[in-house]
N, C-alpha and C positions, 0 to 999 in steps of 0.2 A: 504494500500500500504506500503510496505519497504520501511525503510530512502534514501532519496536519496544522492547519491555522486555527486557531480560536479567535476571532475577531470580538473580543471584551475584556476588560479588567473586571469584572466580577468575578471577586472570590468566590462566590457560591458556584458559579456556572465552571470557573477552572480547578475546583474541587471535583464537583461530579463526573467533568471531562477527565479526569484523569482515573476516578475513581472506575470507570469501565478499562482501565489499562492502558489507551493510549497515550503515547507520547506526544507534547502538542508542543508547540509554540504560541506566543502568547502578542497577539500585536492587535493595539488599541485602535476601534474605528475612528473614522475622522469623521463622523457623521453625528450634527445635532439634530436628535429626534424631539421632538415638541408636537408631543399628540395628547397632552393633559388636557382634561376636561371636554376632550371633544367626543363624539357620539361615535360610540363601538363599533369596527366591521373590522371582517376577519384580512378583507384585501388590505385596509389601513397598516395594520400589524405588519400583516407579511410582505406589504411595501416594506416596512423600516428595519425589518430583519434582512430585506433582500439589498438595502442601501446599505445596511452597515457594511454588507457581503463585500458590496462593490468597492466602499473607500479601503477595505483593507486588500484587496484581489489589485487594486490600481497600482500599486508600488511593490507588489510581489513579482518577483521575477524568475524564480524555482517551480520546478512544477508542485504542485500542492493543493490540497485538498480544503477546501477555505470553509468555516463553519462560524455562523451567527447566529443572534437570536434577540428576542422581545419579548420581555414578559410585560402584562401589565396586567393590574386588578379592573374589572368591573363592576359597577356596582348601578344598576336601573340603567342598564344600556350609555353609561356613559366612563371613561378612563379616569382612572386614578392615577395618577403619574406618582412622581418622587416628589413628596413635598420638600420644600425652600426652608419651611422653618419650624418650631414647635406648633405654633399657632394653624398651618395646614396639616401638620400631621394628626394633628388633636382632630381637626375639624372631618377627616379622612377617617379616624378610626370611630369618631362620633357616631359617624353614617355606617360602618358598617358593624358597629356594635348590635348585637343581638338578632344581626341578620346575615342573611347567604350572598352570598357573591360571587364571581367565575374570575378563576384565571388563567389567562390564555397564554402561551408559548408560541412562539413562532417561531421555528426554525428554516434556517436557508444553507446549503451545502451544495457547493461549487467545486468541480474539479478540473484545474487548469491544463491538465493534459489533454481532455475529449470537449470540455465544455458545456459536460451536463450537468446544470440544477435542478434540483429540487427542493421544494417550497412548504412542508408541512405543519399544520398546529393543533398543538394538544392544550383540551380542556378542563380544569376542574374546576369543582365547587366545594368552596369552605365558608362554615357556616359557623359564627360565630357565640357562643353563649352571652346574656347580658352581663356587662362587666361591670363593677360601680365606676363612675368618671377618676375617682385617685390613683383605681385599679391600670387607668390607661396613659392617664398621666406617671406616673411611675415608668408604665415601660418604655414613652417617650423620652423623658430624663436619662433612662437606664443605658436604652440600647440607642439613642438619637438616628432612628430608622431615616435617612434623608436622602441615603444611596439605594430607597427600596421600594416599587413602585406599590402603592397600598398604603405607604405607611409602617409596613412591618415586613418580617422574617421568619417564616413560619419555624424554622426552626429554631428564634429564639421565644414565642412564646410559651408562657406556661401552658400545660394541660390544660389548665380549668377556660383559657379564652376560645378554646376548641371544643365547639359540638358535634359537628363531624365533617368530615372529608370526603368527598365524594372524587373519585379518579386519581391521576397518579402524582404523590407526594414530590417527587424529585422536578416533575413538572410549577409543583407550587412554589419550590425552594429555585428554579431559574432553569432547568434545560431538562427536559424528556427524554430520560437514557434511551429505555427503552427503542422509540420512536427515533433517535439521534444514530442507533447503532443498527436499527433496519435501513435508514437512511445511508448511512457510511459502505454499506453491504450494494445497496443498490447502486451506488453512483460511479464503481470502480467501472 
């Protein structure tokens, strides 16, 4: 197989990339994504996994297997991005306290030798239990989720902010092993 690219500095998503075994390289998009607060579609997303593709694919010149991605929370058909400051994270977790929400992945995997991409996204839904307001505030102080679209990190919250999970965990925490390694299979 060609070297792969990981087009993100998220920890989480270069944790799980490697956690399936491959060897990656780690080079940051040059692409500002600004899809907060706008209204949900699956082509939006998999635009901006398919542009981060592109700003890191433009300055590679090895053959290579080039891998991005998108996550973002929804909540009533509209994107939660990465809030700026306590004040939108507060107001982010507010809205999704005691209710369900979808989070989508989008991945995009380019191979520079043939030229074939493909463009897939996985969904789950996490449903939150009602939290008391200090309870949320606390974890904004705690963990200052600002690199995290939602507001938060599912794997850092407690048990108790978790009612259930609906679909695949690794996809809520930033990249869809699963999906990312049928992906990798098909594109050689």
């Amino acid at each position: 197989m060609s070297k792969i690219i990981l087009g993100s500095t998220s920890p989480r998503r270069i944790e799980l990339i490697k956690k399936l075994g491959y060897e990656v390289e780690i080079v940051p998009p040059d692409y500002n994504e600004n899809i907060i607060n706008k209204t949900f579609s699956y082509e939006l997303i998999e635009q901006t996994a398919e542009n981060k593709n592109i700003s890191v694919r433009k300055d590679c010149k090895i053959p290579a297997i080039i891998v991005s991605a998108d996550t973002v929370v929804v909540y009533n058909d509209t994107i939660l991005g990465k809030p700026k400051n306590f004040e939108e994270a507060y107001k982010m977790l507010s809205a999704l306290n005691g209710n369900t929400h979808k989070v989508v992945t989008s991945v995009c995997v380019y191979n520079m030798e043939n030229g074939k991409k493909i463009i897939k996204s996985e969904t789950s839904e996490v449903t939150f239990n009602k939290m008391p307001d200090e309870t949320v505030k606390n974890y904004i102080n705690k963990f200052k989720p600002y690199d995290k679209a939602g507001s938060y990190g599912i794997q850092e919250l407690e048990e108790n902010f978790i009612k259930e999970i609906k679909g695949d965990y690794d996809n809520i925490v930033g990249l869809p092993c699963n999906t990312l390694k049928s992906m990798l299979k098909d594109i050689i």
